[in-house]
C-alpha positions in Angstrom: 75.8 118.0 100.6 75.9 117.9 96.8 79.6 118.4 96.3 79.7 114.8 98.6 78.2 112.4 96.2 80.2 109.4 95.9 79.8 107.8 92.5 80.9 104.7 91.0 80.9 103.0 87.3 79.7 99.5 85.9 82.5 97.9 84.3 80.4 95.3 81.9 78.5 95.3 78.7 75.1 96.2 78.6 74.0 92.5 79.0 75.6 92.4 83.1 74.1 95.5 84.2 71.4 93.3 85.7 74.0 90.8 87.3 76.0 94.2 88.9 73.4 95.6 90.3 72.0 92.3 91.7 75.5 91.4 93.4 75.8 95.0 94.6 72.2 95.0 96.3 72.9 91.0 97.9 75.9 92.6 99.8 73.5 95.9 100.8 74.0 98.4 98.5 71.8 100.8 97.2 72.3 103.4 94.5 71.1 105.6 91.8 71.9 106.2 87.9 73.7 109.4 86.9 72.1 111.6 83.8 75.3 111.7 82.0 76.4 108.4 81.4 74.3 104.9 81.8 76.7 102.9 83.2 78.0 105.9 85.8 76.0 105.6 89.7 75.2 107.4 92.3 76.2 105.9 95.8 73.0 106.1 98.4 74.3 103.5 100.9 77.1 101.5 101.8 77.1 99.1 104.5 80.9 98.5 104.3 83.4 100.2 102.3 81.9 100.1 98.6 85.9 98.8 97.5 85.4 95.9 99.6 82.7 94.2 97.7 82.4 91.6 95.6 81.8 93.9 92.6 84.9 95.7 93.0 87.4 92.7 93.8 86.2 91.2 90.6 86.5 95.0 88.6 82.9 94.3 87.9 82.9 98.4 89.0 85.3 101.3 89.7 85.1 104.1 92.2 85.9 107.0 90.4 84.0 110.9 91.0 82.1 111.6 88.5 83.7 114.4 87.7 86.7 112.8 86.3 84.5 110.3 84.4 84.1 113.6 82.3 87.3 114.0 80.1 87.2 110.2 78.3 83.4 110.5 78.0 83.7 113.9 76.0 87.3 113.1 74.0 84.7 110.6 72.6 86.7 108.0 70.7 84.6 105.7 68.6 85.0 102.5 68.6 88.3 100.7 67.3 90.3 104.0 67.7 93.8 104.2 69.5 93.9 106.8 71.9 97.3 107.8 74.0 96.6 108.9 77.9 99.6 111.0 78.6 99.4 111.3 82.5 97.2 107.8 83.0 98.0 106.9 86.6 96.1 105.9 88.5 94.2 104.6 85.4 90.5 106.4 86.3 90.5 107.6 83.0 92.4 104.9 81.5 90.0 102.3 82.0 87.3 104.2 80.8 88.4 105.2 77.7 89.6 101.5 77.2 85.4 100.5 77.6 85.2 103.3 75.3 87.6 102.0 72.2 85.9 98.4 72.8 87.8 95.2 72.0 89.4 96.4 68.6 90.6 99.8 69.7 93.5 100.2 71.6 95.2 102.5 74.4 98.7 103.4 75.4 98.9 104.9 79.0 101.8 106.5 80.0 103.2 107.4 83.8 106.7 108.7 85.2 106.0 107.4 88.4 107.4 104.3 89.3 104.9 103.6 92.7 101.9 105.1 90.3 102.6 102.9 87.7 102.4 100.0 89.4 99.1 101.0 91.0 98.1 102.0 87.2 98.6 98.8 86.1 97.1 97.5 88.9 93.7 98.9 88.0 94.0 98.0 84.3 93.9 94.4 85.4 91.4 94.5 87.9 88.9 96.2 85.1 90.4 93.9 82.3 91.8 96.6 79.9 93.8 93.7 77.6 93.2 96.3 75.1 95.8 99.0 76.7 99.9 98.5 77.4 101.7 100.7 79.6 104.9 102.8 79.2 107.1 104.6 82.1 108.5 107.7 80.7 107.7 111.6 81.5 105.3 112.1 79.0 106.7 115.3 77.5 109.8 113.2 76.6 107.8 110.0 75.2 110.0 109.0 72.3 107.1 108.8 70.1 107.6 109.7 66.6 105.6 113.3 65.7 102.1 113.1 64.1 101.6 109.8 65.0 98.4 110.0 67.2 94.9 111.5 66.1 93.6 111.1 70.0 95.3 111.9 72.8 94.3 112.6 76.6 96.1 115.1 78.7 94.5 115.2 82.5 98.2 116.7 84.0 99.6 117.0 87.7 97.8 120.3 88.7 97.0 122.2 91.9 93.5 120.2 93.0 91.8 123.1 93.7 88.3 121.5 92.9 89.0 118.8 95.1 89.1 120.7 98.9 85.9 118.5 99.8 88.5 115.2 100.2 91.6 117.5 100.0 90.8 120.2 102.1 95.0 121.6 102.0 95.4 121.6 98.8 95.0 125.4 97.9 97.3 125.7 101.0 100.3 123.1 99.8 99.4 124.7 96.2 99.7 128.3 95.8 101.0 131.6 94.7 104.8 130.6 93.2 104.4 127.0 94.0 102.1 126.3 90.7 104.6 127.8 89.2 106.7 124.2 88.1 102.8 122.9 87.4 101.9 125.7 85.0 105.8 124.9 83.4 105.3 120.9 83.5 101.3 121.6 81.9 102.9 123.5 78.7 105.8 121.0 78.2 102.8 118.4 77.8 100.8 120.4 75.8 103.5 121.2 73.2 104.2 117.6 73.5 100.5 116.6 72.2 100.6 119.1 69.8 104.1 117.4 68.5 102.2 113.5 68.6 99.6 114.5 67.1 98.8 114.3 63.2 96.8 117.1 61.7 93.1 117.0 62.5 94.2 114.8 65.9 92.0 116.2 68.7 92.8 116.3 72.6 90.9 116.9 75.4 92.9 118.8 78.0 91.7 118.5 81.6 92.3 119.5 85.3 90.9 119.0 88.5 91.8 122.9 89.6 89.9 125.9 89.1 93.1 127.8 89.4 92.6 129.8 86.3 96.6 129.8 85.4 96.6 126.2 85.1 93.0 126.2 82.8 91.9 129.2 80.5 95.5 130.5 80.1 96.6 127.3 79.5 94.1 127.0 76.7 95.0 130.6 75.7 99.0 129.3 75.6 97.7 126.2 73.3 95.8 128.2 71.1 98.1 131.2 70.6 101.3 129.8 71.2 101.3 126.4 69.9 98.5 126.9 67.3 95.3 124.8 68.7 92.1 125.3 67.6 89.4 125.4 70.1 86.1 122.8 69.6 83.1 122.7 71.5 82.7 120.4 74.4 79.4 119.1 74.5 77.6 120.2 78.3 77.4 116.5 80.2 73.7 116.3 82.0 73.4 117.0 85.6 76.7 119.2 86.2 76.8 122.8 87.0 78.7 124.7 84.4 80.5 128.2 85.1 81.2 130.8 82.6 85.2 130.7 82.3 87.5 133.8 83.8 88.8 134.5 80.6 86.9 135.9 77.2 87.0 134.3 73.8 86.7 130.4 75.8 83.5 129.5 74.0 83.3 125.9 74.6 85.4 125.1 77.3 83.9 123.6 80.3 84.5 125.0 84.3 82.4 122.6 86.3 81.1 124.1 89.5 81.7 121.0 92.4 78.5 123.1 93.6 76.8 120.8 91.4 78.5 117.4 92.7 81.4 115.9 92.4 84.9 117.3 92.0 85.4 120.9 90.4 87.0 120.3 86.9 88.0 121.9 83.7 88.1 120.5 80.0 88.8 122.1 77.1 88.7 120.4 73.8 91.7 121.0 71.0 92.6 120.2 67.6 95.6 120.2 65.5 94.9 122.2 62.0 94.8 120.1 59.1 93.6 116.6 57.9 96.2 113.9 57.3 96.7 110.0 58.8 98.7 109.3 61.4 102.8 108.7 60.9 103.8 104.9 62.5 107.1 103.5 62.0 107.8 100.3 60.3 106.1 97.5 62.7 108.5 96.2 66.0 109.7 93.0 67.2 109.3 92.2 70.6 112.2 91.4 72.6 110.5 88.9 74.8 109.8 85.1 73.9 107.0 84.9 71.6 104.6 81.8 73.1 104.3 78.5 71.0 100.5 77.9 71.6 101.4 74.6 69.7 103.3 73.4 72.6 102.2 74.9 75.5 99.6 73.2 78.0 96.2 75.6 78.4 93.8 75.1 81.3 90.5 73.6 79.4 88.4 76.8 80.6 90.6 79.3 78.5 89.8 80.4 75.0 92.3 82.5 73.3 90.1 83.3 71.2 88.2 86.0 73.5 91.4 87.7 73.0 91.7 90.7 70.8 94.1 90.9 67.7 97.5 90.3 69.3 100.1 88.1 70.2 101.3 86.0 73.6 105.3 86.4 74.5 106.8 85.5 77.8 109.1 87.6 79.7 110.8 85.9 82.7 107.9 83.7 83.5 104.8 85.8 82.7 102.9 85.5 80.1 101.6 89.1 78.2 99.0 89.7 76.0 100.8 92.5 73.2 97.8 93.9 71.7 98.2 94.1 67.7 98.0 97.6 67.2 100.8 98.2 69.8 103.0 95.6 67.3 102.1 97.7 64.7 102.9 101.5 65.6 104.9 101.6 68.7 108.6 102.3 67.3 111.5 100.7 68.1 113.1 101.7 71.6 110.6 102.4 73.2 109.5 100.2 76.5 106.2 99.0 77.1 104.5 96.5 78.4 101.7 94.6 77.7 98.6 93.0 79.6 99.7 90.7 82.4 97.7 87.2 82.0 99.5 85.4 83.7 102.3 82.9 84.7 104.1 80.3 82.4 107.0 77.9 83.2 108.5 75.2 80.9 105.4 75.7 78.9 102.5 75.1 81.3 100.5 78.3 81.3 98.7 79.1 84.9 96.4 82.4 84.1 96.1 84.9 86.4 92.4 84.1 88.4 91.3 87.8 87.6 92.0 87.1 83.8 88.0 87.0 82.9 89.3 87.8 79.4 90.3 84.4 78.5 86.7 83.0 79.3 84.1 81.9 76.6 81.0 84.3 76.8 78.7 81.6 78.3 80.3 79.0 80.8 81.3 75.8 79.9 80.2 72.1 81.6 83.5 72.9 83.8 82.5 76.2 85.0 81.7 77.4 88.4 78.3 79.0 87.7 77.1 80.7 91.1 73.6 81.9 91.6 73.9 83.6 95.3 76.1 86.4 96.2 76.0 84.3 99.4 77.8 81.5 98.4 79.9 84.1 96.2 81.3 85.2 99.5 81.7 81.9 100.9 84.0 80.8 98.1 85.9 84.4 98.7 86.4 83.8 102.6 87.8 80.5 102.3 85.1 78.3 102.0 85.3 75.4 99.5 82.2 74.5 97.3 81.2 70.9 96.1 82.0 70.3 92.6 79.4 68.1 90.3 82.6 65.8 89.5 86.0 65.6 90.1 88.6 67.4 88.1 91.4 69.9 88.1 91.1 73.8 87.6 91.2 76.6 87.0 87.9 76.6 85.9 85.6 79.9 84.9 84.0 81.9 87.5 80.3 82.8 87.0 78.0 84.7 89.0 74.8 83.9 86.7 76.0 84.4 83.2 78.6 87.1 83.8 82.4 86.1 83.8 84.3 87.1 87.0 87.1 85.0 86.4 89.1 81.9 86.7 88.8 79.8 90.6 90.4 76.9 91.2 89.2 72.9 92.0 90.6 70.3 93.6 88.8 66.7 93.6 84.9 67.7 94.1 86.0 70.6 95.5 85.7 74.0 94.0 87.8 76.6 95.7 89.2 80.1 95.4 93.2 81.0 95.6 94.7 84.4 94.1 98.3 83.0 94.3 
């Protein structure tokens, strides 16, 4: 049935489309492209589970519904922007909208959940989001200063109506006077975006429900109560669209799961006015800030693949503190950065998924592999025979796109996680 499609994303530049697809197909997979987005896919067969492959260990793509692929796509950020994800966990959207911002941008994802979190940040490093940090606060009590944002995110904890094809209790477990603390929780964040955001910000608010409490009244509530104005969303190719259960909701989107994928609803909103963003005077980190001068690099990292930021330590890992977190998150509040990896008395060990470190093309060190075959061999346990001896960790190729860092002993390449 329609409402069944499983989809996935490419997680690469335009460049490794080729190289994703090729490694997806080796392992027997076959698949389709979606209308609404080129790097979004359509899931024909899988031979083993599709998060078992080599694609996904490496975060080369990410299972998500299509239907949530929907909010980031249509909030739109252009490139460089900084964009906060109020309820980010567990980091679909997050990771998208970080592709989306591109190296210079940034984004701040926020989750309350401690378990979540870590699963959050989990994902972030398997897709190689070094352009996002992470916060654990409820977001409608984020001590953010007010009008400091001009994009925000808000995907809140709601019923999951429109998912009863994987959740098929939820409008049991979720309703009559049990949405109640949702539809409570949903306005908090919304008067909380309103609050972060500076005049002209814009927010796309979305659920996957199609109780109608938690969607057009809560767009009714923004708009009359807080003082939204309502934009047009843009109608993504390939979805079914409903008309919405309440009048005077031009633009707002109901998708009908009839259609595939998860039943959703996105409205866009913007804060009257034109003005720049509030940030308080720049923050020092409380960690130990990394002296590149005298610590000892593997030869296969470039720092210089970095973004704009800064490397600190904090008890023995090493983050990656994107610049424009430096510059606008105030002081007090607790983030974190992008893990990279470990460092003790100076010697730097990156973490093997940290593909961000890597030059573009491999150097004479690198572990350039042509076969998903021998891909998997180096996976399971099997060493490979190195050209000449040396120490690692070196790059990680499969043609000329960068998985990440694998280690060599001798003439021996071979592949640890530790």
């Amino acid at each position: 049935m329609k409402n069944n499609l499983r989809t996935f994303r490419l997680v690469c530049s335009g460049k490794d489309i080729d190289a994703v697809e090729e490694l997806l197909r080796a392992q027997g997979f076959e698949f389709r492209p979606e209308p609404f987005y080129s790097m979004a896919r359509i899931l024909e067969k899988e031979p083993f589970p599709l998060g078992e492959s080599i694609a996904a260990k490496f975060g080369r793509i990410y299972i998500q519904d299509r239907s949530s692929m929907l909010p980031p796509l249509l909030l739109s950020p252009e490139k460089g922007a900084i964009v906060l994800d109020m309820c980010a966990a567990p980091g679909s959207k997050t990771g998208l909208l970080s592709r989306l911002v591109g190296r210079d941008g940034f984004v701040l994802a926020s989750e309350p959940s401690g378990d979540r979190l870590a699963l959050l940040r989990q994902n972030l490093r398997k897709t190689q989001a070094v352009n996002s940090a992470t916060v654990h606060y409820e977001s409608q009590k984020l001590p953010l200063p007010p009008h400091s944002w001009k994009i925000i995110q808000l995907d809140p904890p709601c019923s999951g109506w429109g998912t009863l094809n994987k959740n098929p209790r939820a409008m049991d477990v979720w309703k009559g006077e049990k949405t109640i603390p949702l539809v409570k929780l949903q306005r908090k964040l919304l008067s909380k975006a309103y609050e972060l955001l500076a005049p002209g910000g814009r927010l796309v608010y979305s659920t996957c429900t199609t109780n109608v409490q938690e969607n057009e009244e809560q767009t009714r509530f923004a708009v009359e109560e807080l003082g939204f104005e309502l934009f047009t969303l843009d109608r993504p190719e390939g979805f079914t669209i409903a008309d919405p259960l309440l009048p005077d909701m031009d633009g707002v989107l109901r998708v009908d799961g009839s259609g595939g994928g998860q039943g959703f609803y996105l409205c866009g909103l913007r804060k009257p006015g034109n003005e720049e963003p509030e940030y308080p005077e720049p923050r020092t980190p409380r960690g130990k800030k990394i002296n590149l001068k005298k610590t000892e690099f593997p030869d296969a990292v470039d720092l210089s693949a970095l973004p704009d930021g800064e490397l600190y330590e904090f008890k023995g890992r090493a983050m990656f503190l994107n610049r424009h977190a430096l510059n606008i998150l105030p002081e007090g509040l607790r983030w974190q950065g992008f893990h990279l990896g470990k460092i003790n008395r100076d010697k730097f060990r990156p973490d093997p998924f940290a593909r961000c470190m890597l030059p573009p093309k491999p150097d004479k060190s690198a572990l350039v592999i042509e076969k998903a075959q021998d891909l998997s061999n180096l996976l399971s346990g099997q060493s490979l025979t190195a050209p000449a001896k040396g120490k690692g960790p070196v790059g990680l190729y499969y043609k000329d796109m960068l998985l990440g860092l694998t280690g060599k002993k001798g003439s021996r390449f071979i592949w640890t996680e530790k």
